[in-house]
N, C-alpha and C positions, 0 to 999 in steps of 0.2 A: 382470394384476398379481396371479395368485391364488398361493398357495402360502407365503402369507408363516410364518419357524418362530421364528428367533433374534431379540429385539430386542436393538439395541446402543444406542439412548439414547429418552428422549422428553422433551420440553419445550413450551414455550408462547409465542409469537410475538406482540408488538403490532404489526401491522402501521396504521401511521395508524388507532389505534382498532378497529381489526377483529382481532378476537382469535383466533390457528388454534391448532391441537394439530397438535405436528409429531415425527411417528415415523421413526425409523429401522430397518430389519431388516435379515436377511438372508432370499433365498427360494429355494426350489429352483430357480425358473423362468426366475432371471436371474442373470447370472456378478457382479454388481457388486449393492451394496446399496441396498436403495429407499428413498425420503425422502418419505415421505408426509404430503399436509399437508390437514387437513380441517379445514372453518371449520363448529363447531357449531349447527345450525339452517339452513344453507345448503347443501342438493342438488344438483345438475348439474342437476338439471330449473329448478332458481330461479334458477340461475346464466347459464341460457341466454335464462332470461324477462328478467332484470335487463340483459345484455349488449343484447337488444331494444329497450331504453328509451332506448337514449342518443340518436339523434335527437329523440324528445317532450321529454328530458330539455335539450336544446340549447335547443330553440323555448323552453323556460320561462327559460330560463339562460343568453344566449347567450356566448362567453370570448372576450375580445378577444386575440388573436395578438399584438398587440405591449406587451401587460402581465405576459405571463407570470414574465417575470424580477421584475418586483415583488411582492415578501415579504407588503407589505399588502394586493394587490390579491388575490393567491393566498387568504391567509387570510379576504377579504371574502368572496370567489367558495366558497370552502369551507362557510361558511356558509350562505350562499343556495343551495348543493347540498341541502346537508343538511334544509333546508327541503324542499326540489321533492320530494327522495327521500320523506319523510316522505309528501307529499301521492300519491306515486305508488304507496309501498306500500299505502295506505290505500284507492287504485284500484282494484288489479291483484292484491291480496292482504289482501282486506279481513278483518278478525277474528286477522291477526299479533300473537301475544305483543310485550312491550314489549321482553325481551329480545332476543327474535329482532331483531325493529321494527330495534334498535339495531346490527344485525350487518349485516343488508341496507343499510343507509343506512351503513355506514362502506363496504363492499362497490360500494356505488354510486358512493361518493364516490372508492373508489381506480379505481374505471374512467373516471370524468371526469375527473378531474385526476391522478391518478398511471398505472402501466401495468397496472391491472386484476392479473390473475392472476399479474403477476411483483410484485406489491409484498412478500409473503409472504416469499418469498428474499429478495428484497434486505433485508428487514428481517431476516435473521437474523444477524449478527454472527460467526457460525460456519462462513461459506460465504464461500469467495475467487472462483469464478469461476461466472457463471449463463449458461445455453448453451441459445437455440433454435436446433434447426437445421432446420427447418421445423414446417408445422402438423402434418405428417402422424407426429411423431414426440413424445415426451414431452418434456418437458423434461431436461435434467442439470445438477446442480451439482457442485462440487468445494467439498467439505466437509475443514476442515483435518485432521481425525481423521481421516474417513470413505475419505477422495480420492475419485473419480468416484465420483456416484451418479444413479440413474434416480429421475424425479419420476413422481410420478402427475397432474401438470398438465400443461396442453398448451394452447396458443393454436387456435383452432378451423378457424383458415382463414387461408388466407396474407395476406386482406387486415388482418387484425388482427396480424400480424406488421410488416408493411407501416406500419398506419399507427403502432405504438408506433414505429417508427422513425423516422418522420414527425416524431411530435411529439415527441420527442428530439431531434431535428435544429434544430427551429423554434427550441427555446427557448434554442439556443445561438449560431444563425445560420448551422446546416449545413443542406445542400439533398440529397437522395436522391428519385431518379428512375430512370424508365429513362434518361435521358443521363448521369445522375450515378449510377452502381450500387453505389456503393460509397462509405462515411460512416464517419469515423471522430471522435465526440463524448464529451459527458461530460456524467454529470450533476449536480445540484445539489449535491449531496456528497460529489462529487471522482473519485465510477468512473468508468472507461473504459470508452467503449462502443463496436463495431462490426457493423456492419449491410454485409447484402449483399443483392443481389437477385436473384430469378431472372430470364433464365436464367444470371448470373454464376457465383451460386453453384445446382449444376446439381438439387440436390433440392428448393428451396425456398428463402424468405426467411429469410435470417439473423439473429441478436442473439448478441452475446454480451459479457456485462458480467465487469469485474475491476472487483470490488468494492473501494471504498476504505475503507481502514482505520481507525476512529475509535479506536481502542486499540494508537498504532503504538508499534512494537518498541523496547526501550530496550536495552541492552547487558546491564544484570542480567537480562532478560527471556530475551533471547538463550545466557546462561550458564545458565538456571535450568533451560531445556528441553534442553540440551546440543548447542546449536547450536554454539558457541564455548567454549573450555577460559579457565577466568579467568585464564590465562599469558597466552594469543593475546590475550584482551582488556585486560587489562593491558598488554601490547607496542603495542596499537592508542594507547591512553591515554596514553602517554611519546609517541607518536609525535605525537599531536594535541598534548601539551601542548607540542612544540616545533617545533609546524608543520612538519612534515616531510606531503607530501601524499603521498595514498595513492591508486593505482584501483582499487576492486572489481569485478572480471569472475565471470560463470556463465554457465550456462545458461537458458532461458526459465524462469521461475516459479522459480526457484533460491534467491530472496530478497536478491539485490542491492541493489533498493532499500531494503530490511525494515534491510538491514547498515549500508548509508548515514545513515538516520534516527538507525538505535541509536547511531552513536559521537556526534552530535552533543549527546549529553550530557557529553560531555567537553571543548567547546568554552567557553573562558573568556566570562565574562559581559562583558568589558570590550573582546570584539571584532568588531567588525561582517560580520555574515553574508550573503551575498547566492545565494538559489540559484534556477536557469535550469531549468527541466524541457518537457516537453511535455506533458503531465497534471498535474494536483495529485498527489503522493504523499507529500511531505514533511511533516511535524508537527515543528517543534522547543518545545523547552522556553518558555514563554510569557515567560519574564523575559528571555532572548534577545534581541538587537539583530537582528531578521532580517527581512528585506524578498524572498519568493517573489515569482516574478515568472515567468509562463508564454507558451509560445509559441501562435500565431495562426494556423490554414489561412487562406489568400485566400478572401475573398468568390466568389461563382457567374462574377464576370466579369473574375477572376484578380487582386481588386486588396485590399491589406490586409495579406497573409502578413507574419509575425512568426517569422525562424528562430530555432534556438538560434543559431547562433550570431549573431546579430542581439543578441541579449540579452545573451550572454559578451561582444560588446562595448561594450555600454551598459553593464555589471555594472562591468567595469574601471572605471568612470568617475565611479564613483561609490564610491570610495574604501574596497571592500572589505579587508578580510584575508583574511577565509574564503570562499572558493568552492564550491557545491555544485554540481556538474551530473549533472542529470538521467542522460542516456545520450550517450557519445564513437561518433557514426556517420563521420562523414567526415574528412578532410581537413582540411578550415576547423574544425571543432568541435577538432582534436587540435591545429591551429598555436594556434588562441588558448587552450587548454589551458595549455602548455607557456609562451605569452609571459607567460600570470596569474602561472606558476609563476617564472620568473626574472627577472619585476618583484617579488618580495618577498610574494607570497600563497601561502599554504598553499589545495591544491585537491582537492577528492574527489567523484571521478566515479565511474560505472560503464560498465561496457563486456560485448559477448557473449564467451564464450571460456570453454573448458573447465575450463584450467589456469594454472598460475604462468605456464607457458614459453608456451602457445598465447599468452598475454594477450599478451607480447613479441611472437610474430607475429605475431597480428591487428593489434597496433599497428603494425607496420615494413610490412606488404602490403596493396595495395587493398581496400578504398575511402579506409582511411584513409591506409597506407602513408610513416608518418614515418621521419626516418632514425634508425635504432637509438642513435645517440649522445645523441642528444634525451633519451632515457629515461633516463636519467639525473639528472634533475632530478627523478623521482619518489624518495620515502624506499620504499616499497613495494608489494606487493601481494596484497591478501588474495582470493582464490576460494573461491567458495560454489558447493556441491553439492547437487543435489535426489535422492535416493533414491525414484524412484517405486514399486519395488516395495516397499518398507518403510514409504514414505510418512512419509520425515525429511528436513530439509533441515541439513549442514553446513558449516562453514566446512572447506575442503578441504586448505587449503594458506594458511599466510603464508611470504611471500618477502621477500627486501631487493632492489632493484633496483641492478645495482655499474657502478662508472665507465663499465664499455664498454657497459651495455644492456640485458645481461644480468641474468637474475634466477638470484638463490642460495634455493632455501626452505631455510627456517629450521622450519617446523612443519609436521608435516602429520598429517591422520584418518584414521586403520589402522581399513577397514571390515569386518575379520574379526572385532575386539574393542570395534571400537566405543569408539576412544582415541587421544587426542591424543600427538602426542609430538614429541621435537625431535629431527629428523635432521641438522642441521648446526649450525657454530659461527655467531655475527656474522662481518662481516668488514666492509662498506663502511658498516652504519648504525652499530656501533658508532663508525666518524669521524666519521662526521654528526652524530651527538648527542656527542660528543666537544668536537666543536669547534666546535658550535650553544649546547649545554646546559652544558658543562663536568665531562661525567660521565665518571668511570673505570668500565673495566668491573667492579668487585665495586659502585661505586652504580649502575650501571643494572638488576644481578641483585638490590640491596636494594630501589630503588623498584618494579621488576616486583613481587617479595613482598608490598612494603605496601601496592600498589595491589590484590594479589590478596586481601587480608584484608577491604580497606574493601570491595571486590565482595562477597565473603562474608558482610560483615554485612548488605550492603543487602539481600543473598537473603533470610537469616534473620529479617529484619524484613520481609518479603515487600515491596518498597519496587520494584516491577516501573515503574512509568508514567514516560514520560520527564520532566514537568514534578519528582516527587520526588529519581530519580536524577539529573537536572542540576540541583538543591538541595543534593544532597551535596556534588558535585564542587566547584559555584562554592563551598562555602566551605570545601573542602579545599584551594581555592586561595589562598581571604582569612584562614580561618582554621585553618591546616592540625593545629597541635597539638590543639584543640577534637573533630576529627575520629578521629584517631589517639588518642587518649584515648577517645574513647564507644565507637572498635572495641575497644581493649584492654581497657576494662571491660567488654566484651558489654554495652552499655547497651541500651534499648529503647528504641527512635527516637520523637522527641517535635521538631515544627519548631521550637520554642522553645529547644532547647539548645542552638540555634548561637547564638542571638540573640535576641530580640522582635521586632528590625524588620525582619529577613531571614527569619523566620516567615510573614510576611506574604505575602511571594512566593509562597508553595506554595498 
C-alpha cells in the first residue's frame, strides 16, 4: 500500500466510541483510490494481541444468544465489556496512557459486540457498499464521491469472516453453514448483508454490506445534486398529488429506491401509507400516516416465509391509499400491483430495466410477463441511470404510459451536456389529469412553474431532509397561498410561518 501522492479528502470517524482518522489518496501502485483508516495509539501488533482476547474475554463476560435483539441487554453487556476490557489492558498492557486505555477498550468492545475491524466503514455515512471478498484480500468500499476504493483493512483469516457472518445471522435468525452457504440478512440499522462461503464462493468467505441510509434522499436533495431537473420533479409532484402511480425502473445501484423515498414528500398528510419491501430502505416524513412492513425468509426447516407479495395482500386490507413496493420481481408481485391500482390506490414501485421502453418489456415478458394492456393503468415512468465512469447517477427518462401499453417519454438527460430536456409533447396524462384533476393544458404548464419555484426556494434555504421538505408540501396543500407568498417574497424559511402548531411537526 506504498506510494501513496494525491490526497482527495481526510476526516474523523466515531466508530461506537473508537475514534479513527480516515484518508483518502490517490497512489501510483493502485488504479483505484485508497481509503485508509487508522485508529491513533492502535498498531496491527495491539490489534492482533486484542483480537486474542476474546475467548478470556468471553469466560469474564459470557452473551447470551437469545438476547441479542434486546436494546437493554446489549447496552448492559457493553458495559460489563468495558469493564473486563479495562481489567485486561491493565494485564496484557500494563502502564497504557488513559487515552489510549480509552481506544483499546472501545476497540475491544467493537470486536465483542459489533464486527471488530468493519465497524469503522460502516460508521461512515459516506460509504454505500462494504465488500469482503475474502481474508486474503483487503477490504473495498464504494464511497459516494470516491466510487470503488481499496481499504488498508483486512479480516485476518477466513474463520473471522466466517464467524462476522455468523453472528449477523444469529441475531436476525439466519443460519450460514456448509449446508446453508449462502445468507442473505440485515442489520440493526436497516443494511443489507450477504455472506458466502467457500468453496461457494471459490476465493474465500464473503460479506458484503449496502449500507442503509440514515440521511435518505428527498426530492429537493435530488434536484440540488442534479439528479432530477425541477421540471421532471415537478411533473412527479402533479402526478403524486393526483395519484396517478408511477414505476421506477434502473439498473443495480442506479438509485431506484433513493427515487422512491424522495417523491414521498409529496404525499398528502391526510392519506394513509402502506409500504412492502424486502429490506428496510424507506424513511418517510415522520408526520406521515405510514405503517413499513417487511418480508420474512423461512426458518432452517422451511417454515415462517413472508413473501412480498404476502404483504401486497395484507397491505390491500387494510385500507391504504398510497402503496409503496419495494421491488416488482414476479408475476404475483405485478397482478396484485395492478389490482391495488384499479381498486382506487395510487402505487409506486420499482422495478430492473434500463429504459422507458425496456421497463414496458420487462413488464409484458417472463418472469413477470403481464399483458401489455394492463399497463396502462400506470400514469408513468421515471428511469434512473448510474454513470459509473463519471460516477453520477440520473434520472434518465420520464415517460407517460398510453392506452395500449406503451410508453411515450416526455424527458429525457443528453449525457453529452449534461441537460434535461423535453422531447415530446403530453398526450395520454395530460387526459388523465384532465379528467382526474380538472386541469387544462396551459394550468398543468402553470402548476409545473409554481411547483418549480417552491423546489427553488426549498434549495435556496438549503431545506434538503425529507421530514422539512414534506413540511412544505403538506402545507402547500392546507395552506397553499401562505406558501406561494414566502416563495414570492424570497422569504427565509422559519417553521413558524406556516403556523405555530404545524411548526411543531418539524
Amino acid at each position: 500500500m506504498e506510494g501513496a501522492s494525491k490526497e482527495y479528502a481526510s476526516y474523523e470517524l466515531d466508530a461506537n466510541g473508537l475514534i479513527v482518522d480516515v484518508k483518502i489518496k490517490d497512489s501510483e501502485d493502485e488504479f483505484v483510490p485508497l481509503y485508509e483508516i487508522t485508529v491513533p495509539g492502535v498498531g496491527d501488533a495491539t490489534k492482533v494481541l486484542l483480537l486474542s482476547l476474546r475467548q478470556e474475554m468471553l469466560s469474564l463476560v459470557a452473551i447470551d444468544p437469545n438476547r441479542v435483539q434486546d436494546k437493554e441487554y446489549m447496552v448492559e453487556l457493553a458495559k460489563k465489556y468495558s469493564e473486563a476490557s479495562n481489567l485486561m489492558i491493565d494485564k496484557y498492557l500494563p502502564g497504557t496512557p488513559s487515552t489510549v486505555k480509552k481506544s483499546l477498550t472501545a476497540y475491544l468492545i467493537n470486536i465483542m459486540l459489533g464486527l471488530g475491524d468493519l465497524e469503522p466503514p460502516l460508521a461512515d455515512s459516506d460509504l454505500e457498499e462494504i465488500a469482503v471478498n475474502s481474508s486474503k484480500e483487503f477490504i473495498w468500499v464504494f464511497h459516494k464521491k470516491f466510487g470503488w476504493c481499496k481499504t488498508n483493512i483486512r479480516l485476518r483469516d477466513e474463520s473471522l469472516v466466517y464467524d462476522s457472518a455468523q453472528q449477523i445471522g444469529r441475531r436476525v435468525g439466519r443460519e450460514i453453514s456448509n449446508i446453508t452457504p449462502l445468507m442473505d440478512a440485515e442489520l440493526s440499522d436497516g443494511s443489507r448483508v450477504n455472506a458466502t462461503l467457500f468453496p461457494i464462493s471459490q476465493r474465500g468467505n464473503t460479506l458484503t454490506i449496502r449500507k442503509f441510509s440514515k440521511n435518505p434522499w428527498s426530492m429537493t436533495a435530488l434536484v440540488a445534486n442534479h439528479t432530477v431537473s425541477k421540471e421532471i420533479a415537478s411533473l412527479v409532484w402533479l402526478s403524486v398529488q393526483n395519484e396517478l402511480s408511477i414505476l421506477i425502473s434502473g439498473g443495480t445501484a442506479s438509485g431506484k429506491t433513493s427515487f422512491l423515498n424522495a417523491i414521498s414528500i409529496f404525499m398528502p398528510a391526510n392519506r394513509r401509507i402502506i409500504s412492502v419491501e424486502e429490506t428496510r430502505e424507506l424513511t418517510l416524513p415522520d408526520f406521515l400516516q405510514w405503517l413499513p412492513m417487511l418480508t420474512r425468509q423461512a426458518n432452517p426447516e422451511g417454515k415462517g416465509e413472508v413473501t412480498l407479495y404476502n404483504l401486497m395482500i395484507n397491505a390491500l386490507r387494510q385500507r391504504p391509499d398510497i402503496m409503496l413496493i419495494g421491488e416488482i420481481r414476479t408475476r404475483k408481485d405485478a397482478e396484485t400491483l395492478f389490482e391495488a391500482v384499479h381498486t382506487g390506490h395510487a402505487v409506486y414501485g420499482t422495478v430492473h430495466a434500463d429504459n422507458a421502453q425496456d421497463t414496458i418489456v420487462r413488464m409484458t415478458n417472463p418472469p413477470i410477463d403481464m399483458p401489455k394492456i394492463m399497463l396502462n393503468a400506470l400514469g408513468g415512468v421515471v428511469t434512473l441511470f448510474r454513470h459509473r465512469k463519471l460516477g453520477i447517477r440520473r434520472v434518465l427518462e420520464f415517460g407517460e404510459v398510453l392506452s395500449t401499453g406503451d410508453v411515450n417519454v416526455i424527458n429525457r438527460w443528453n449525457m453529452r451536456n449534461d441537460t434535461f430536456s423535453q422531447v415530446s409533447d403530453f398526450s395520454r396524462f395530460l387526459e388523465t389529469i384532465s379528467l382526474y384533476g380538472g386541469y387544462t393544458k396551459n394550468e398543468v404548464d402553470q402548476d409545473i412553474e409554481e411547483k418549480s419555484k417552491i423546489i427553488d426556494w426549498m434549495i435556496k434555504n438549503n431545506l434538503l431532509d425529507v421530514n422539512t421538505c414534506g413540511f412544505i408540501v403538506s402545507n402547500y396543500y392546507k395552506h397553499k397561498e401562505k406558501v406561494l407568498q414566502a416563495v414570492a417574497d424570497d422569504a427565509p424559511y422559519s417553521p413558524a410561518m406556516f403556523g405555530k402548531g404545524l411548526a411543531t411537526k418539524v
